[in-house]
C-alpha positions, 0 to 999 in steps of 0.5 A: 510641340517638341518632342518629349526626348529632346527636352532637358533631363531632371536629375532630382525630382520633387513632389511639385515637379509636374507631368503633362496629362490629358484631362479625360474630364474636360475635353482631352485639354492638355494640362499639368499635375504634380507628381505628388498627386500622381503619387496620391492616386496611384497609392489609394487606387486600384492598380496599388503600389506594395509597401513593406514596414517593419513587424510592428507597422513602422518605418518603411522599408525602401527598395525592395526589390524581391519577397522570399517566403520560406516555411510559411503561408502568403496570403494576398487579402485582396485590398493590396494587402499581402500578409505573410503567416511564419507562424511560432518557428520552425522545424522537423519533430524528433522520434516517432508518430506521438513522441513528445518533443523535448529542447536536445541541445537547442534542437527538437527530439522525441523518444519511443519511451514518451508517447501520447496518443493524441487524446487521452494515454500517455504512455512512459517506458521503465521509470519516472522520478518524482522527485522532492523540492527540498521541502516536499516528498515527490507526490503521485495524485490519482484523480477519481473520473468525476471532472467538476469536483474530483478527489484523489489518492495520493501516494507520497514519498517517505520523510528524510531524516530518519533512523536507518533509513535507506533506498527500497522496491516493492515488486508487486506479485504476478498473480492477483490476489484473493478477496481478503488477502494482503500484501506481505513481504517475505524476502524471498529472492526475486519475489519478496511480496506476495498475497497473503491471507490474514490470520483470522481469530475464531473463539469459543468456550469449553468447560475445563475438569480437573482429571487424575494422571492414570490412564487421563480418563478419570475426573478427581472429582469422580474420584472422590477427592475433589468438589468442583464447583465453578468451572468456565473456560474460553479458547481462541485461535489466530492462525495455528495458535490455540490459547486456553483460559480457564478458572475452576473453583475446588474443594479439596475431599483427600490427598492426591497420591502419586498414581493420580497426578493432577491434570486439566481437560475438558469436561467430556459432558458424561454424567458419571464424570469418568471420561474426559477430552483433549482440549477443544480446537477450531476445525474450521479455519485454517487449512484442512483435514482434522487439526489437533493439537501438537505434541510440542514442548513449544506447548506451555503455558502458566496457572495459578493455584489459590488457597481461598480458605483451608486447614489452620494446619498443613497449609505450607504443604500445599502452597510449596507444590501450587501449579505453576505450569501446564504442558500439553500433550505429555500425558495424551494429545490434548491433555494438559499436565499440571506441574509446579515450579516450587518443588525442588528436584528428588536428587536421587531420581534418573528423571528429569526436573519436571518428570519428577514433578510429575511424580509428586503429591498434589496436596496431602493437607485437610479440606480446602476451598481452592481456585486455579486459574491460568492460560494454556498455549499451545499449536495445532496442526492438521492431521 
């Protein structure tokens, strides 16, 4: 037999060209197999030749002759399969340990202002934006801690459109407050809010008398001048505000002249009916020490005198000089003087308009049945 060299060379081989063999099977006979079933064998056995095809399992890639793997993970699956794993991308994270990553410019950054722990806190340095959609305010919804069926409050931005409308902070105080208080703005520099308590209302009844001017410790009706009959009050406070309302049913028995100039305060609960008290006030609330009731021409108020019957004559005297007014304080802390607006100022007097008032008959008519009513405000102020 020639040797194998010494034959002629074949310069395109087809898949019916044969190679000579020893058949292991039958005796070591010498005999040919197509390259086409060598091909067959080696492919499907042990010894497996490595075929590329493209992501999608088609078209084979030829000739490949080196297999870079760079950023990812080889895997040899051992049935002559090798998978290579490149995962989603690549590349290094931006900023710190926890920084969310963001797209800065097609490459990966994070920031120290946006960090996440991993499991449940994300933490936002100085300001984030919650902005409107065009149609929609910005919204913050804060979720209660159940997971299955949770609510929320949500706090909303304000409607657009609106008359003077503008751009504005709310800086919350540094202390906590108080069980009761409320967030109050007071524009101070700096710190515009703080914790306030509310003005709470308290009120209570008093038993108004109607008392003489001289020396504001002597009832009219001690005096003989007046029977009073129906006689109820009410007070209230909100604050350092006190107000008055009173209703008193009279009979009047004489003139009052102008030593004895009409008066209002509580009655004292003497049984002579000669003493009489300032006005009552809530010492309780607010503040300390003992409140009174300032001496202040902020101190006003207004009532009405009523003739409900009286004298077939003289009654146009009495309806010129009716109270109108009251001003606490002026003759003793508490004491409301009684004045009328109707009377007209005595031209010749050095006072004032309402201190000559003051110094005017009440009523110089017959008996009558009267009824005076009216509010008195005034503020109180610890001493």
């Amino acid at each position: 037999m020639a040797i194998i060299y010494t034959y002629p060379r074949i310069s395109s081989l087809q898949a019916d060209d044969c190679m000579l063999v020893s058949d292991d099977s039958d005796g070591k006979k010498t005999k040919s197999v197509s390259l086409s079933t060598i091909k067959s064998f080696v492919g499907g056995g042990s010894a497996a030749m490595l075929t590329v095809q493209t992501s999608n399992g088609g078209t084979v890639v030829n000739n490949v002759t080196d297999i870079k793997v760079t950023d990812s993970t080889l895997t040899d699956n051992g049935n002559g399969v090798v998978t290579i794993n490149t995962g989603g991308g690549s590349g290094t994270p931006g900023g710190d340990q926890g920084s969310i990553q963001y797209n800065d410019n097609t490459t990966f950054a994070g920031s120290t202002n946006l960090i996440f722990n991993g499991t449940d806190k994300l933490d936002v340095k100085h300001m984030i934006d919650i902005k409107g959609d065009g149609t929609n305010a910005g919204k913050l919804k804060l979720y209660c801690k159940d997971t299955t069926t949770p609510h929320y409050v949500e706090l909303q931005g304000p409607e657009h459109g609106v008359p003077n409308q503008a751009n504005y902070t709310i800086t919350l105080p540094a202390v906590p407050p108080s069980t009761g208080q409320v967030l109050k703005y007071t524009g101070a520099q700096g710190s515009p809010f703080t914790w306030e308590t509310p003005l709470a209302e308290t009120s209570g009844t008093w038993t108004p008398i109607l008392g003489s001017k001289q020396g504001a410790n002597g009832s009219l009706s001690y005096a003989t001048q007046i029977t009073q009959n129906t006689a109820v009050g009410s007070w209230r406070r909100i604050g350092n505000q006190m107000y008055y309302d009173f209703y008193i049913e009279f009979t009047i028995l004489a003139a009052l002249t102008n030593s004895n100039l009409m008066i209002g305060a509580m009655e004292a609960g003497q049984t002579n009916g000669t003493d009489l008290w300032g006005l009552p006030i809530d010492d309780t609330t607010p503040g300390s020490g003992t409140p009174t009731l300032k001496a202040s021409t902020n101190n006003n108020g207004s009532c009405q005198i009523t003739q409900a019957t009286g004298p077939t004559t003289g009654a146009g005297t009495m309806w010129e000089k009716m109270p109108q007014t009251g001003k606490v304080g002026r003759t003793e802390a508490g004491i409301v003087d009684l004045a009328s607006h109707n009377y007209m100022n005595d031209p010749g007097s050095t006072l004032s308009p309402l201190q000559t008032i003051f110094k005017q008959d009440w009523w110089s008519v017959d008996q009558g049945d009267c009824v005076l009513a009216g509010t008195i405000i005034a503020e109180a102020a610890a001493s």
